[in-house]
C-alpha positions, 0 to 999 in steps of 0.5 A, spaced: 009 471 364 015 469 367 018 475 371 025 477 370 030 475 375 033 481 379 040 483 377 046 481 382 048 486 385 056 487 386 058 486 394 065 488 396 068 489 403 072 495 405 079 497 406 081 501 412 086 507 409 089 511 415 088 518 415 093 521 420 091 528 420 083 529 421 080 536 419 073 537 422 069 540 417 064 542 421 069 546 424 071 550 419 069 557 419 070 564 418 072 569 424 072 577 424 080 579 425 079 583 432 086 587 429 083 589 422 076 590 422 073 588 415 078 582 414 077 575 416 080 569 419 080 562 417 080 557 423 077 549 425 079 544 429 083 537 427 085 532 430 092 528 429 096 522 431 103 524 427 106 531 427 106 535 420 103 541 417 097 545 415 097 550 408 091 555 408 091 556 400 086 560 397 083 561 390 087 553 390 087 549 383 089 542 383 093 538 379 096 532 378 097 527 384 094 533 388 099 538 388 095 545 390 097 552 387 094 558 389 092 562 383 092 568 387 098 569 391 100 576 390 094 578 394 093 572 398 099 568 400 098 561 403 098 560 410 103 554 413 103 552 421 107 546 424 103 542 429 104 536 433 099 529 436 094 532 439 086 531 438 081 537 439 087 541 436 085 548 433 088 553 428 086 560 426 089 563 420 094 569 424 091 575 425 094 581 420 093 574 414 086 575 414 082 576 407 079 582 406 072 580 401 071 587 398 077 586 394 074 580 390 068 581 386 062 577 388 062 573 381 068 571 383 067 569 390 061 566 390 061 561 383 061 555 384 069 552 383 070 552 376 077 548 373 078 545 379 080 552 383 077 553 390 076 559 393 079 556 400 082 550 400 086 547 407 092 541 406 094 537 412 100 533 411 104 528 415 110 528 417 114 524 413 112 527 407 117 531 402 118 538 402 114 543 398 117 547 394 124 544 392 129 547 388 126 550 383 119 549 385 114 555 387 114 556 395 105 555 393 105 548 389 104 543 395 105 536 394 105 530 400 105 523 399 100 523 405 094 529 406 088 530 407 085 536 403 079 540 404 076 544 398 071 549 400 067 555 397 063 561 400 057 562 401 053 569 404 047 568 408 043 574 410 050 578 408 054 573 412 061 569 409 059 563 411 065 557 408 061 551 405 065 544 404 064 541 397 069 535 398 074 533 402 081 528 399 085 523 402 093 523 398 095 516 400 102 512 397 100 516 391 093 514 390 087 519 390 081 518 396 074 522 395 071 521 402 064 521 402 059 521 408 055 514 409 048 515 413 048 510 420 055 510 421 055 513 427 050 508 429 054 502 429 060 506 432 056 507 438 052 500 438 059 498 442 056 502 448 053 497 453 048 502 455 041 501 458 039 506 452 043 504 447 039 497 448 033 500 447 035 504 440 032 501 434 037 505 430 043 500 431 041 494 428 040 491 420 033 494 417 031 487 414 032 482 420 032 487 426 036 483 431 044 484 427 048 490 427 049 494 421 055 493 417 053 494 410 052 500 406 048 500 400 051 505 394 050 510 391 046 513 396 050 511 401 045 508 406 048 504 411 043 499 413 043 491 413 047 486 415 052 483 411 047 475 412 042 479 410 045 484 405 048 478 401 041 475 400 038 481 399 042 482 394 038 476 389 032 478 391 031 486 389 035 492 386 033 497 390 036 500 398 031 498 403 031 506 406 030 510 399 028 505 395 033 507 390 037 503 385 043 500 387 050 499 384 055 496 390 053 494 397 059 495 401 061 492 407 064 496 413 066 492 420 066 498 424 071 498 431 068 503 435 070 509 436 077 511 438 075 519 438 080 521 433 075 518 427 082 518 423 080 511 419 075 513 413 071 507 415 069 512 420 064 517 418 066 516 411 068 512 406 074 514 401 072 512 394 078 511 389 080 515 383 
């Protein structure tokens, strides 16, 4: 029996969106309110080369062209900061603002995110960008041509609030971008170092050839893993990531320039993918 040819996997290149502001969201977390016991504040870091704003939006809902609404602002009210260029920058929701978790029934407040509200959501926007809530307009519904948006849910973990992020989104000239995390990006961002140790670091360099960096992400799983030599004639041979084995619908290619410590480019530690 003849053995059937693999089919052709699709090879793309990436395009580089610039993100202006930077939400780490391994930074965002939950504080206690020093002046009101049994509230807590919402805080994380970020990083921005263009001044703008931040909203803290809780019980958000978003609709089209990621316009966000609190659905709840009786009781909790968005919260809005100016800020400047600066990286490393942190915010923390005013104290006196904080939500109090014993107004809010637990179904509530740990369900998944349903009809597209979130119990928190955080927008950053550029300057530039129109105000929200014209004339006419309610003060809670944001939109911005430019913003990044983290949606996030809560978790509790041995009687702890923690906040889980679901998704992050970037709003650029009126398309819609989901990030995603790709596995061995940060390997190739530090490949620039000409260190003793990053020469002997097996991690940087394409699992087929073992001597090219890597620069080609196998998608859906996100593996960043091959070179693109190596990934283009791979993709003839198999259908299956050389990692986890699992099949693969496009390999994307993602020439990597280092890192420049604001990690403000979707190729860097993440990949933003159209809706």
């Amino acid at each position: 029996m003849v053995p059937q040819p693999q089919p052709c996997v699709e090879h793309q290149k990436a395009v580089t969106i610039r993100n202006d502001v930077n939400l780490k969201k391994e930074s965002l977390k939950l504080e206690p309110d020093p002046d009101c016991p049994g509230r807590f504040l919402v805080s994380f870091t970020f990083d921005a080369t263009v001044s703008g704003r931040i909203t803290v939006i809780f019980f958000a809902k978003e609709s089209e062209e990621c316009v966000l609404t609190a659905t709840k602002e009786d009781v909790l009210p968005p919260i809005t900061m100016d800020f400047e260029v600066g990286l490393g920058q942190k915010f923390k929701q005013p104290s006196g603002t904080g939500i109090d978790f014993s107004l809010f029934e637990e179904a509530e407040l740990f369900k998944a995110a349903e009809a597209d509200v979130y119990p928190l959501a955080v927008k950053a926007e550029a300057a530039g960008a129109p105000p929200s809530g014209g004339d006419g307009e309610e003060a809670e519904s944001l939109g911005s041509k430019n913003a990044q948006i983290t949606q996030a849910v809560y978790e509790k973990d041995k009687g702890e609030v923690k906040i889980r992020v679901v998704k992050q989104i970037l709003w650029v000239n009126e398309t819609r971008y989901e990030l995603q995390e790709i596995y061995g990006i940060g390997n190739s961002v530090d490949g620039d170092d000409d260190s003793a140790d990053d020469a002997n670091d097996p991690g940087k360099e394409c699992v087929i050839c073992l001597s090219e960096p890597r620069d080609t992400t196998v998608l859906p799983c996100r593996h960043m893993c091959m070179c693109s030599g190596c990934a283009k004639v791979l993709r003839f041979q198999t259908n299956r990531c050389p990692i986890c084995r699992q099949p693969v619908e496009r390999l994307l290619e993602i020439k990597v320039h280092g890192n420049s410590g604001s990690g403000n480019n979707t190729e860097q530690g993440g990949t933003g993918e159209q809706e």
